[in-house]
C-alpha positions as CSV (number, residue, x, y, z in Angstrom):
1,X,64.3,90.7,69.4
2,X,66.9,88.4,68.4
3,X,69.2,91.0,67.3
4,X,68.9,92.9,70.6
5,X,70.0,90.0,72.7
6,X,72.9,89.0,70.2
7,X,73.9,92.9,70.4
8,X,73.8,92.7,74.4
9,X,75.3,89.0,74.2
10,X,78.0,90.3,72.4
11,X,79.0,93.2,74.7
12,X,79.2,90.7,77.7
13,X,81.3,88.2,75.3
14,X,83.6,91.0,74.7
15,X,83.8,91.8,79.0
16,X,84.6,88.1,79.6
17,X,87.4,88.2,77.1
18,X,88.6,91.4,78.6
19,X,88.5,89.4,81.9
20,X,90.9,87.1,80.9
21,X,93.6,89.7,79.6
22,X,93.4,91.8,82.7
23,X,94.1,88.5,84.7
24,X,97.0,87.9,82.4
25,X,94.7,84.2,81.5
26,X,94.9,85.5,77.4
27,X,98.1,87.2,76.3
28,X,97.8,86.9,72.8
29,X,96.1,89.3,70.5
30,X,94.7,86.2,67.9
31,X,93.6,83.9,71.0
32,X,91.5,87.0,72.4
33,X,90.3,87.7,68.6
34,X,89.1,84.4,68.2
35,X,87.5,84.4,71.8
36,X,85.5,87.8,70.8
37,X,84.0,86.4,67.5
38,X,82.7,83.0,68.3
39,X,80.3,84.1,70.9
40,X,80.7,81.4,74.1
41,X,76.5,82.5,74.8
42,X,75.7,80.6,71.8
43,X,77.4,77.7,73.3
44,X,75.8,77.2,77.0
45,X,72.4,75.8,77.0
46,X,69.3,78.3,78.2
47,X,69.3,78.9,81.6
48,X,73.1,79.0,81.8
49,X,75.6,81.9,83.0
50,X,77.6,81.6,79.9
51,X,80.2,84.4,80.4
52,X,81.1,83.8,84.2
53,X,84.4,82.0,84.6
54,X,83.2,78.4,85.5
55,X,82.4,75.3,84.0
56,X,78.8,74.9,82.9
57,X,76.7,71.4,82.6
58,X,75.3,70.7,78.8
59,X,73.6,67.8,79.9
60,X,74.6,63.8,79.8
61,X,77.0,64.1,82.6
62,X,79.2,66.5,80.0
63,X,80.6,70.3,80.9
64,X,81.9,73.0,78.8
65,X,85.2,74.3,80.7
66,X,85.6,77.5,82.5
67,X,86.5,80.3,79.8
68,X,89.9,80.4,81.5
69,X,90.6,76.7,80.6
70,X,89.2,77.4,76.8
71,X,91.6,80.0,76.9
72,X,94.7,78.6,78.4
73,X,94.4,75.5,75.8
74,X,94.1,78.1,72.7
75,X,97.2,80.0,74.5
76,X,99.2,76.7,74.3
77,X,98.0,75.3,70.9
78,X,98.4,78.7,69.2
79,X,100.8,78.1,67.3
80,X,100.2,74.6,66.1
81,X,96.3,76.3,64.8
82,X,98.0,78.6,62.1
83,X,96.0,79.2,58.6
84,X,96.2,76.2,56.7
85,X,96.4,73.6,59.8
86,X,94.8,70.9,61.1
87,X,93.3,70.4,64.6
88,X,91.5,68.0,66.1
89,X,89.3,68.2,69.2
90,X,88.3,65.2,70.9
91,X,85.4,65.3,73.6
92,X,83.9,68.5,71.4
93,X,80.7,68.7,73.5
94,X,79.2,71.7,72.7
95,X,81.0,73.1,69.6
96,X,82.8,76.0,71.0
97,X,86.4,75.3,71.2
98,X,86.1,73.4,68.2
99,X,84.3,76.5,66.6
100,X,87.6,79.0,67.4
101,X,90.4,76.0,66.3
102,X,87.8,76.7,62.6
103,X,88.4,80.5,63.0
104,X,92.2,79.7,63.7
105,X,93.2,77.6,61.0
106,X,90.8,79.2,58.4
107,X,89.2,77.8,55.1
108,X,92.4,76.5,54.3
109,X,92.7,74.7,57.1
110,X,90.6,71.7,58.9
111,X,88.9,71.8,62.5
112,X,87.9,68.1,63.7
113,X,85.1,67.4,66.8
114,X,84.6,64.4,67.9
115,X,81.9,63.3,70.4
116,X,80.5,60.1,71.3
117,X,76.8,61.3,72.4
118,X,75.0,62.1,69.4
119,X,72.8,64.4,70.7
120,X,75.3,66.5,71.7
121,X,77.3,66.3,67.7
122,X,73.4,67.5,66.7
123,X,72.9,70.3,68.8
124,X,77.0,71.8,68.5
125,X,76.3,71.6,64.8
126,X,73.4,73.9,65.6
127,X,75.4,75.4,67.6
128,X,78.1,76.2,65.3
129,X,75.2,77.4,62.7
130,X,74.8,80.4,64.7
131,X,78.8,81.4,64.9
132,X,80.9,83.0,62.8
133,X,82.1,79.2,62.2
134,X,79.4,78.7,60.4
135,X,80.8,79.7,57.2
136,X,83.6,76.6,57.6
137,X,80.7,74.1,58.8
138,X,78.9,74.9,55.0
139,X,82.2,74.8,53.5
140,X,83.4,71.3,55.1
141,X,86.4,73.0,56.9
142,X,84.9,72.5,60.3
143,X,83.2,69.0,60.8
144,X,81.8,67.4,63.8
145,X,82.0,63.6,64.0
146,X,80.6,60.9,66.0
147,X,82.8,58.7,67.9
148,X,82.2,55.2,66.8
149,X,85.9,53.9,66.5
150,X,86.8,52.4,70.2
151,X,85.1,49.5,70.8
152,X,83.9,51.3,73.5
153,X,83.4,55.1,71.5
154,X,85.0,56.6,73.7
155,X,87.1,59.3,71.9
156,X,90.9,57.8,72.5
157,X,90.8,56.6,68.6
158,X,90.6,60.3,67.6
159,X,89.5,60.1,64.0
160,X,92.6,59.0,61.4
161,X,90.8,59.4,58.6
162,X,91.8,63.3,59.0
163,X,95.1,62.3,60.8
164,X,97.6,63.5,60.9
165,X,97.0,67.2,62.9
166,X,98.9,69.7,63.6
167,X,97.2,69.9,67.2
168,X,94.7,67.9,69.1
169,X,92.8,69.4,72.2
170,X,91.2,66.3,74.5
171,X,88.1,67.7,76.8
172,X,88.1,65.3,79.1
173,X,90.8,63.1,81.4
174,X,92.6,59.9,80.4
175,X,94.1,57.9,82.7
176,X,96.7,58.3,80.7
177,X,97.8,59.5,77.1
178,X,96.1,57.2,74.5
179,X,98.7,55.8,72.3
180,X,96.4,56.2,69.1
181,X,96.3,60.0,69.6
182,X,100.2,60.6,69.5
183,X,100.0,58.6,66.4
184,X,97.5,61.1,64.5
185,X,100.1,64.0,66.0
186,X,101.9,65.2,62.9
187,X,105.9,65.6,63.5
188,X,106.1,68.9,65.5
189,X,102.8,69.0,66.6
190,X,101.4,69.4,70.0
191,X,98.3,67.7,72.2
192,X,96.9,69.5,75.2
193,X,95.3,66.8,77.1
194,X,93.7,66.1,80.9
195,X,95.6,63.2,82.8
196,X,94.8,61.8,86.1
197,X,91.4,60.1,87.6
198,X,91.6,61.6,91.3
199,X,94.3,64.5,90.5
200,X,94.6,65.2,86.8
201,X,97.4,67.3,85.0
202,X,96.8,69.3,82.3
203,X,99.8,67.6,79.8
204,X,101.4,69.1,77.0
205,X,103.1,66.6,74.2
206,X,104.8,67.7,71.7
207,X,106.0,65.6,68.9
208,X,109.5,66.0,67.9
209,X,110.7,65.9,64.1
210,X,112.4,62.2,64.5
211,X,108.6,61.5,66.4
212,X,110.1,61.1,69.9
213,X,107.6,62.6,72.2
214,X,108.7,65.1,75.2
215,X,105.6,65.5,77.8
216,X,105.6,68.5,80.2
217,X,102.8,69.3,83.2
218,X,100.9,73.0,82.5
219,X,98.6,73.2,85.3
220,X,96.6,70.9,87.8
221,X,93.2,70.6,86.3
222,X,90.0,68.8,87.1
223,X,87.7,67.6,83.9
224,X,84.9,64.9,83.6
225,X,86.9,61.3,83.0
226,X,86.9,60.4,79.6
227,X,84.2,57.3,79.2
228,X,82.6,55.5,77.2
229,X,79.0,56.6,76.1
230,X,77.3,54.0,78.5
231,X,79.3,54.7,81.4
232,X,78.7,58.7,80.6
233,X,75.1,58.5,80.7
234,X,74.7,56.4,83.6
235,X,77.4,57.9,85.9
236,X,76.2,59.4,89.5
């Protein structure tokens, strides 16, 4: 039974992906690769429509984005999630774009989550068990981590101990770009993050090789603020 819904799973994983490169969304070959293998349907709680283009609620006032926004952030950080890189994802809800950076960089490589409701670190580790990332997450070259760092956990300390990365992907929107982060961005790296409360841009920073910083707007976006875990759970 199992095996006949992964089968039909599959074929509709492969449709959204083919989606996407028809809308010109995914370009490169790797990015739609990576998007075919980890399965997004193993990612979206039951119940969900896991392969239309929209954002889906995963509980705790969290989302997993729109297929078109995992895509367009893998597009951008492409070449910073080579074999043998490091890449952090902070806000890593349910495991999925945390799952592809693992299938990007390889064994060789390390893929950081980090999220500040526990529940949610338990059930993308289950999550990721059912991928083909589950190789990396037996291997230790995929990890997801609480957030306990911020006084407040909410994500902006990234994790150091891993630091630095080669990319880091935030999920949800600063007010604006947290200091700490840029400081676990390896020289030449680059950090796809939300900024804004009421309008957000989707930022691209790019550390330089001296570490100067140049910042450039990609799109106009609109993801859940990033919060602590108190003011998460008990928003309206």
């Amino acid at each position: 039974m199992h095996g006949l819904w992964s089968s039909g799973a599959s074929d509709k994983n492969k449709a959204m992906v083919e989606q996407l490169q028809r809308y010109g969304v995914i370009k490169s070959t790797k990015v739609a690769e990576v998007m075919e293998t980890i399965d997004r349907g193993l990612f979206v709680p039951p119940g969900g429509s896991p392969y239309f283009d929209s954002p889906m609620a995963i509980g705790y006032n969290a989302t997993i984005s729109a297929p078109h926004m995992h895509a367009a952030c893998l597009e951008l950080l492409e070449d910073h999630l080579q074999p043998g890189m490091r890449a952090l994802d902070v806000g890593s809800g349910t495991g999925y774009l945390t799952a592809c950076f693992a299938l990007m960089v390889g064994p060789g490589g390390r893929a950081v989550g980090v999220e500040h409701i526990p529940e949610l670190v338990a059930s993308s580790t289950e999550n990721i068990k059912k991928s083909a990332a589950a190789p990396q997450l037996n291997d230790g070259s995929l990890s997801i981590h609480i957030a306990v760092l911020a006084t407040d956990a909410d994500g902006r300390e990234g994790w150091p101990e891993l630091a630095p990365y080669d990319c880091i992907h935030v999920g949800a929107a600063a007010p604006q770009i947290p200091e700490a982060l840029i400081e676990q961005l390896k020289p030449g790296g680059r950090m796809v993050i939300p900024v804004g409360t009421i309008f957000q841009e989707l930022k691209v920073v790019d550390k330089n090789l001296d570490d100067g910083v140049s910042i450039r707007d990609e799109t106009s976006v609109r993801y859940v603020p990033l919060t602590s875990k108190d003011a998460q759970l008990h928003s309206n």
